[in-house]
C-alpha positions in Angstrom: 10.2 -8.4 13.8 8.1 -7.4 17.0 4.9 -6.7 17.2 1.6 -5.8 19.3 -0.3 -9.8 18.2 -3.3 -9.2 16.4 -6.1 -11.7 17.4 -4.3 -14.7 15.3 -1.1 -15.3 14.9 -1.1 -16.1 10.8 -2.6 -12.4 11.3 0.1 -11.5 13.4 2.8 -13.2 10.7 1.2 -11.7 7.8 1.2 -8.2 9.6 4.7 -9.0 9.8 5.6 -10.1 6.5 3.6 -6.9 5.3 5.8 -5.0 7.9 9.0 -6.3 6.3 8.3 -5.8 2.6 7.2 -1.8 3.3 10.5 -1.6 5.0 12.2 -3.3 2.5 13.6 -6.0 5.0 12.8 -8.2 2.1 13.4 -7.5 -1.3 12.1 -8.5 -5.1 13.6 -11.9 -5.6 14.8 -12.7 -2.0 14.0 -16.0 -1.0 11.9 -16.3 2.2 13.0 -18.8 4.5 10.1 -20.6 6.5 12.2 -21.6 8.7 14.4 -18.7 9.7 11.1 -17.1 10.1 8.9 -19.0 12.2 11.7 -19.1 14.3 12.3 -15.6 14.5 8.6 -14.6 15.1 8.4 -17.5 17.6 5.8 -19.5 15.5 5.9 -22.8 14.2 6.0 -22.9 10.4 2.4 -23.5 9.9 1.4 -20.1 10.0 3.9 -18.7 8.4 3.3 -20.8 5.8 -0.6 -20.0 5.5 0.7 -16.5 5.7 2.6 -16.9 2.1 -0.3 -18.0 0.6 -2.3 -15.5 1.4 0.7 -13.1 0.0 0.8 -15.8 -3.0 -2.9 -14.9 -3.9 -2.1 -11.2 -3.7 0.4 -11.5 -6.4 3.4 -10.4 -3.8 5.4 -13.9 -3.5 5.7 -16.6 -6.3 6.1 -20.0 -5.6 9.2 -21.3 -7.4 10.2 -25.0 -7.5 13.3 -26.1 -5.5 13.4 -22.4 -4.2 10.3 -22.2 -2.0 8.6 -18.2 -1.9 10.7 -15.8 -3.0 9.8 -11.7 -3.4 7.7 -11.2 -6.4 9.7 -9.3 -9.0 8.8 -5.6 -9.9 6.8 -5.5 -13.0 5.9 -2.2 -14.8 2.6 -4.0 -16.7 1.4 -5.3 -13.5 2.0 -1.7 -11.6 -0.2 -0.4 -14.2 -3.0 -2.6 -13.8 -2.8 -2.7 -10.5 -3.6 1.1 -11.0 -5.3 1.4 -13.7 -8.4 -0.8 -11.8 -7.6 1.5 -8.7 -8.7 4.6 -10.4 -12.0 3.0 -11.6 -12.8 1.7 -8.4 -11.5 4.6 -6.1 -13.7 7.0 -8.5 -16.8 5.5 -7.0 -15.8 5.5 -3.8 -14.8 9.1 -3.7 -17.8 10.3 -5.4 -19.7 8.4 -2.9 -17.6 9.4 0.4 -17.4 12.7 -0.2 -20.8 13.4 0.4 -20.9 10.7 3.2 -17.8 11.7 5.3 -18.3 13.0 9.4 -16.3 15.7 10.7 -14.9 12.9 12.7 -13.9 11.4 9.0 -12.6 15.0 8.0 -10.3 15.3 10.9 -9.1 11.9 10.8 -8.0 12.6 7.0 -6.5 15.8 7.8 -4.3 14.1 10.8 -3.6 11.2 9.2 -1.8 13.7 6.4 -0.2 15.6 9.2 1.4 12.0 10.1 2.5 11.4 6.7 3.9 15.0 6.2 5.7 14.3 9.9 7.1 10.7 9.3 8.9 12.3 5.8 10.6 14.7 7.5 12.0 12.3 9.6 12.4 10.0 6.9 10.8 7.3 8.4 9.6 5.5 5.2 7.8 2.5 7.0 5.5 5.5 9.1 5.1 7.3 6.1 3.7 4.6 4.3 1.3 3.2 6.9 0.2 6.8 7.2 -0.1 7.3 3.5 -2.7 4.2 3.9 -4.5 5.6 6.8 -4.7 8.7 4.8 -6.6 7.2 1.7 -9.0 4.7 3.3 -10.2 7.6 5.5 -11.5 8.9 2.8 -12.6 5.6 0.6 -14.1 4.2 3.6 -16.2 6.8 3.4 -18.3 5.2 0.6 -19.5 2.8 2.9 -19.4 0.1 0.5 -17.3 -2.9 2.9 -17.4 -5.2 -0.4 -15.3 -2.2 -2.8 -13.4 -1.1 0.1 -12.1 -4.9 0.7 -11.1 -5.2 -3.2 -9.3 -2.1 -3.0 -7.3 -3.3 -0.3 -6.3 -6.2 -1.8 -5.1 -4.6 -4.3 -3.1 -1.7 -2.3 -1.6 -4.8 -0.8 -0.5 -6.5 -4.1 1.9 -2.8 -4.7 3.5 -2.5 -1.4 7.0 -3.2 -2.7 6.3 -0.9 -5.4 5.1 2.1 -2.6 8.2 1.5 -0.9 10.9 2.1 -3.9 8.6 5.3 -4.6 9.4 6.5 -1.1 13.2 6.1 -1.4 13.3 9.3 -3.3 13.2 12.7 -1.4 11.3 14.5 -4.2 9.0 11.7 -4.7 7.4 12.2 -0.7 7.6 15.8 -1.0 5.4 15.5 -4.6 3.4 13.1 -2.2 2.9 15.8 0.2 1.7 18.2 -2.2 -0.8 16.5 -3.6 -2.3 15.2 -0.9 -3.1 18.6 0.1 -5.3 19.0 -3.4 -6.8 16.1 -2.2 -7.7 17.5 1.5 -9.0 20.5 0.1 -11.2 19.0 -2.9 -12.5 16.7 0.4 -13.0 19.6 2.2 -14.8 21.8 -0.3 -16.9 18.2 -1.0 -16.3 18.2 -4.3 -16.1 15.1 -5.9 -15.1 16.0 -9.8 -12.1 17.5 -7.9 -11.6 14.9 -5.7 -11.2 12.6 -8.0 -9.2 14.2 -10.4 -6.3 15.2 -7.8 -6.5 11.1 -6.8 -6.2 10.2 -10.3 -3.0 12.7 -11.0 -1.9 11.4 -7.5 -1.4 7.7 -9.0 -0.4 8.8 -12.4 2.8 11.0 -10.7 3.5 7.6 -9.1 3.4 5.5 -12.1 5.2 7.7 -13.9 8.4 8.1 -11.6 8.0 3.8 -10.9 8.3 3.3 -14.7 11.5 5.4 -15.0 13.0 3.3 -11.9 11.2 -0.3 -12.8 12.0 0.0 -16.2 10.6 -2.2 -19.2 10.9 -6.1 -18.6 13.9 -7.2 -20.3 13.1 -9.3 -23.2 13.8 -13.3 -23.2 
């Protein structure tokens, strides 16, 4: 795990934890050893373990006794909420950013989808994903709302396992790709009815081909 330190370093270990669950360096259910680590990162344990809780509060690692963190477990019902509050709050802040967004915004959404498109041919999932971020929050920043743009974040971070098993699948990025030039188009033509409507097939597509990999929860 190497990085460029952000200004703290439980930052610069939470980037990194973030880093390794996108990459799927750690995996739902895999214990996470403090120790192992702080060492690794060259950081005592404190961080590291501030770090978790944050993670913790996001829904990503549980807290199990004699264990320590481990990997949250996929869950279907919790993808779909997860999603299902996305598409109400992402509605108002495309309908607001659409109207708002520079040409400097316009051209950082259209490269930040040139990165995505580039980092799937290469099958670099990890790029693709960051860029797949960079790509949305161009345009939801747009809204200019800091309070809705934070909430949406959190929850974008509570799914990152989930992003990454979607990304395993060839046909899944290339979908990805498609539709995300709907949306760069409705963005371009400012229209927001549009806009909206290719984001909300954009997460249902992704729900969809999560359910048939997550599966139901097994009953107990």
């Amino acid at each position: 795990m190497k990085s460029s330190r952000p200004p703290t370093v439980q930052e610069f270990v939470l980037a990194e934890l973030r880093r390794a669950v996108i990459a799927g360096e750690l995996e739902p259910g895999q214990p996470i050893r403090q120790e192992a680590i702080a060492e690794g990162l060259g950081v005592s344990r404190v961080p590291v373990r501030e770090a978790l809780k944050i993670l913790e509060g996001e829904g990503q690692v549980v807290h199990q006794p004699h264990r320590g963190y481990v990997l949250a477990a996929l869950s279907l019902p919790e993808l779909r909420e997860v999603y299902r509050i996305r598409e109400i709050l992402e509605a108002e802040a495309a309908r607001i950013a659409v109207h708002e967004l520079t040409a400097a915004d316009l051209d950082g959404i259209v490269a930040a989808q040139h990165d995505v498109e580039a980092a799937s041919a290469r099958g670099d999932l990890q790029a693709m994903t960051l860029a797949n971020r960079r790509f949305h929050f161009a345009i939801i920043e747009g809204c200019g709302m800091a309070r809705l743009v934070r909430i949406i974040a959190n929850l974008w971070n509570s799914t990152d396992a989930y992003r990454s098993v979607y990304y395993n699948a060839q046909h899944n990025r290339e979908r990805v790709e498609r539709e995300h030039r709907e949306i760069v188009e409705a963005v371009l033509d400012r229209d927001a009815d549009r806009l909206i409507r290719a984001m909300a097939e954009h997460r249902t597509h992704a729900v969809e081909a999560l359910s048939a990999i997550i599966g139901p929860a097994p009953e107990v």
